[in-house]
Each structure stands twice: as structure tokens, then as C-alpha cells.
C-alpha positions as CSV (number, residue, x, y, z in Angstrom):
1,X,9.3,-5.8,-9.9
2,X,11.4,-2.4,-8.2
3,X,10.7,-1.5,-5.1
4,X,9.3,1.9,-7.1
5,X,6.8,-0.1,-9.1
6,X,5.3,-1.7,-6.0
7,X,4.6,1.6,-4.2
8,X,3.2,2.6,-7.5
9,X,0.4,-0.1,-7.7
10,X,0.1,-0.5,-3.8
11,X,-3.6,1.0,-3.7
12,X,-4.6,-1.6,-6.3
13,X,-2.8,-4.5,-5.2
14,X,-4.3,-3.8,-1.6
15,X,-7.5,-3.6,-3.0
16,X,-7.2,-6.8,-5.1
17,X,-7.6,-4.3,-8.2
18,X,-4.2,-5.9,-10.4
19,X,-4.4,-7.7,-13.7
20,X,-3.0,-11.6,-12.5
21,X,0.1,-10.7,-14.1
22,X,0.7,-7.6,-12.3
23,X,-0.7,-9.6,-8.9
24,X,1.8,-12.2,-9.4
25,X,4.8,-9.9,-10.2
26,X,4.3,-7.8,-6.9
27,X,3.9,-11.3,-4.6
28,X,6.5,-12.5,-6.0
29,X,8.7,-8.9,-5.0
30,X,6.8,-9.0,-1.2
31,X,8.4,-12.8,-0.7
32,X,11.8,-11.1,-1.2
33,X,11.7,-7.5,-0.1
34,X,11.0,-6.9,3.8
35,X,10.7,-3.0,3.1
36,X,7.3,-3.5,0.7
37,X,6.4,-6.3,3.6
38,X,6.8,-3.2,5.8
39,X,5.2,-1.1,3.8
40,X,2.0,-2.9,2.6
41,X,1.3,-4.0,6.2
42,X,1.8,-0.3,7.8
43,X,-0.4,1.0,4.8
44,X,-2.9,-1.7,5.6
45,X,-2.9,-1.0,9.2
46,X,-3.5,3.1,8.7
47,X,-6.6,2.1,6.5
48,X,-8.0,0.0,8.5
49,X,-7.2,2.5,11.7
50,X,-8.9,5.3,9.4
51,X,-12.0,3.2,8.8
52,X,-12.3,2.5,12.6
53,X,-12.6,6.7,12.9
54,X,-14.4,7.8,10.0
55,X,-16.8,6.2,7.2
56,X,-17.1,2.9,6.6
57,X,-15.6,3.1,2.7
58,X,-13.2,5.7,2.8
59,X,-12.8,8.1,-0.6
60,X,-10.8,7.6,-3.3
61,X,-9.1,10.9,-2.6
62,X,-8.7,10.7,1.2
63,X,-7.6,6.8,0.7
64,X,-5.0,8.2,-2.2
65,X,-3.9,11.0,0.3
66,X,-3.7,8.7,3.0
67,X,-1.5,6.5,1.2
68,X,0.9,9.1,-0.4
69,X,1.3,10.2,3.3
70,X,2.2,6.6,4.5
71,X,4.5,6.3,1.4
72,X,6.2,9.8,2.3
73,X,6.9,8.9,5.8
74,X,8.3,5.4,4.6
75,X,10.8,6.7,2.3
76,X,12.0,9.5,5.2
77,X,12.8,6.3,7.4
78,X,9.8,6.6,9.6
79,X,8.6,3.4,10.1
């Protein structure tokens, strides 16, 4: 798995939404890759920052907004 194909399926894999082959294909890419390391956990922490100040179950749109936004600023080098 690319680096590009992990950002593609991060929402799922973060919400345990992967077929097992998919699931073990991006584990296997974290073990290796410290930038989706980087990127899964900061994209965990902002969600879990967002829940603390909003709803409980955040919606699919602001979660996929949210995300896109982490993404974006990972790719510029903010980190």
C-alpha cells in the first residue's frame, strides 16, 4: 500500500470500516511509514479534540471535512 492509498481509506480504517484485506494491507504500510504513523495519530487526535467541543458522534460531512483539512495541512508540511 502507497502512502496515497492510505490517506484514501484513512476515515475507514480509523473507524474499523476495511474489508480484512484492506485492514491488513494498511497495518502492514503503518509498521513501515512514520508519515501515515503521523498522520493517523494527528487525524485521531483532531477527532477526538472535535468530539470534546461539539456532539458526541460527529457527521459524516463535518468528520470528512475535518479529515480533508488534517490531510491538506499534512501534505503542506504542517505537522
Amino acid at each position: 500500500m502507497s502512502c496515497e492509498q492510505f490517506r484514501e481509506i484513512l476515515s475507514e480504517y480509523i473507524d474499523g470500516e476495511l474489508p480484512e484485506e484492506h485492514q491488513e494491507s494498511a497495518a502492514a504500510h503503518l509498521q513501515t511509514c512514520l508519515d501515515c504513523q503521523a498522520l493517523l495519530n494527528t487525524t485521531r487526535k483532531t477527532l477526538a479534540l472535535a468530539r470534546q467541543h461539539g456532539e458526541a458522534r460527529l457527521s459524516p460531512e463535518f468528520r470528512a471535512a475535518l479529515i480533508r483539512k488534517v490531510q491538506a495541512a499534512y501534505r503542506s508540511g504542517v505537522r
